[in-house]
C-alpha positions, -999 to 999 in steps of 0.1 A, spaced: 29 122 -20 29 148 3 10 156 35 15 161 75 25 125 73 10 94 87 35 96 119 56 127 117 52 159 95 70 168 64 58 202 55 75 233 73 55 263 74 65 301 68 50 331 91 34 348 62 11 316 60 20 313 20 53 298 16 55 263 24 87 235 22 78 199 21 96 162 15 79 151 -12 81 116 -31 62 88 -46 68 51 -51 89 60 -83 106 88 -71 125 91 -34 122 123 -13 134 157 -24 128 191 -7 107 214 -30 93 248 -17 78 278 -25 39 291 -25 11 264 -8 4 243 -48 30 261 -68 64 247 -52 95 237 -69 121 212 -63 155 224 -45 170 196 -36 187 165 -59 200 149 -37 187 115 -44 185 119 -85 206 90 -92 185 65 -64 161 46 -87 133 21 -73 147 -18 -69 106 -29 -77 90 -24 -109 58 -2 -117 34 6 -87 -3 10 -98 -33 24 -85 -61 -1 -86 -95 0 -76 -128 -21 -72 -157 -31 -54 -167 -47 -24 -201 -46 -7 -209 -21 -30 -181 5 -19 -153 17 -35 -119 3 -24 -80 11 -37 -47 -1 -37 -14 1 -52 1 -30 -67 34 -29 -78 47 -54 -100 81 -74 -103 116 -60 -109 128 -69 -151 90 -76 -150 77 -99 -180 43 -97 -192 49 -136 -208 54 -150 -170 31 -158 -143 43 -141 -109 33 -148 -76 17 -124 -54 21 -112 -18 -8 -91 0 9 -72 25 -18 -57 49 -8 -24 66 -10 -17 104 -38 6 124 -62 -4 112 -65 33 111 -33 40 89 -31 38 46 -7 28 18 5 56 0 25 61 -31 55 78 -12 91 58 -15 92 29 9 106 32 46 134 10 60 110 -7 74 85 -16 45 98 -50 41 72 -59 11 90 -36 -16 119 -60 -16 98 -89 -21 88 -70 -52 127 -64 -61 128 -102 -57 99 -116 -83 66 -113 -66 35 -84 -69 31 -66 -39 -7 -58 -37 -10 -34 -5 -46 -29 -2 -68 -1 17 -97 -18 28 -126 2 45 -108 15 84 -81 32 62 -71 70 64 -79 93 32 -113 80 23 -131 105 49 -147 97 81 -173 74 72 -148 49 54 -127 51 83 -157 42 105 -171 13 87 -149 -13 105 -161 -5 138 -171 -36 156 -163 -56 123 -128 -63 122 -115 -94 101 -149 -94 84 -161 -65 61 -123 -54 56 -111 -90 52 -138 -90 19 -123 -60 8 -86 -76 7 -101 -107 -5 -118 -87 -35 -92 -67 -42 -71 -101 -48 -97 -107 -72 -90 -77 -91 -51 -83 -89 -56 -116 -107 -79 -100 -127 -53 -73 -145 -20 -87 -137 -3 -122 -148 -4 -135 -113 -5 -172 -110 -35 -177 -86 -20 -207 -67 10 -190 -56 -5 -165 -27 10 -153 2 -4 -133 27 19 -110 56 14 -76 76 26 -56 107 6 -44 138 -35 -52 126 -21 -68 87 -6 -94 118 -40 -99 126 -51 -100 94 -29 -129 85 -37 -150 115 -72 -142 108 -71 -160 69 -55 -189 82 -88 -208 98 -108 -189 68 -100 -210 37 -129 -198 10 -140 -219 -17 -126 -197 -49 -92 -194 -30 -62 -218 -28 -49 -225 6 -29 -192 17 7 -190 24 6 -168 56 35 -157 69 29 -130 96 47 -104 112 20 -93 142 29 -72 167 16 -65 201 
């Protein structure tokens, strides 16, 4: 990943408009400093070659809901074993106007060590997320906990679907609107669900 950042920039930006440095990292690899011309840089810095990730593989996963397209990364257990069941954590991000990216995890990302710890981490981007373009962003207006609540909810779906997730071990937690999120699921048991586990972390 690399970008202006959700909350603070990473790129730095030379006067002749053509050299660029930038932080850049993923959810397999933590941030280095590469630089050089805007698409062509190359890494400087190895300063963290040695740091590897304390979760297992992150994957890009997509469906449908209400006939959009929705994605999300889900990363799977630490010493993962495709011959075990695994429970699974949602873990809703804040904004709603905000998005999970594959970038290495902030102090603050508490769900990555859930995934060092047993569990799948599904961390969705339901329709109100960033990167989709303005009319995804938009289409939670005067919806919220509904529309974006069936994207979650499908994308759960497609979790169980292509991962060895025991379906009657789910947990649901976020930050910020994933806080509202969680309180929302708790009154909203559905029919093809098991009651939630819904710890929260909402702030004000």
């Amino acid at each position: 990943m690399f970008s202006a950042g959700l909350w603070g920039a990473n790129i730095s930006l030379a006067h002749d408009g053509k050299t660029s440095a930038i932080i850049r990292s993923s959810l397999s690899d933590p941030q280095e400093i590469w630089a050089g011309p805007i698409g062509y840089w190359r890494q400087i810095t190895h300063r963290n070659a040695a740091v590897k990730p304390a979760w297992g593989e992150a994957k890009s996963i997509h469906w449908k809901s209400d006939g959009y397209d929705v994605q999300g990364w889900l990363i799977y257990p630490r010493d993962f074993d495709p011959s075990k069941k695994y429970p699974l954590i949602v873990q809703v991000h804040g904004g709603p106007g905000a998005a999970v990216q594959s970038k290495w995890p902030d102090s603050w990302d508490f769900g990555i060590a859930l995934a060092g710890s047993g569990y799948f981490v599904f961390q969705p981007n339901p329709r109100g997320s960033f990167g989709q373009g303005p009319s995804v962003h938009a289409r939670n207006v005067r919806d919220f906990g509904y529309g974006d609540f069936r994207d979650v909810l499908a994308g759960v779906d497609e979790a169980l679907r292509v991962a060895p997730i025991d379906p009657d071990r789910l947990g649901l937690t976020g930050w910020s609107y994933g806080g509202f999120m969680t309180m929302w699921v708790l009154p909203k048991p559905t029919a093809s669900k098991p009651p939630w586990l819904a710890p929260a972390s909402p702030t004000i």
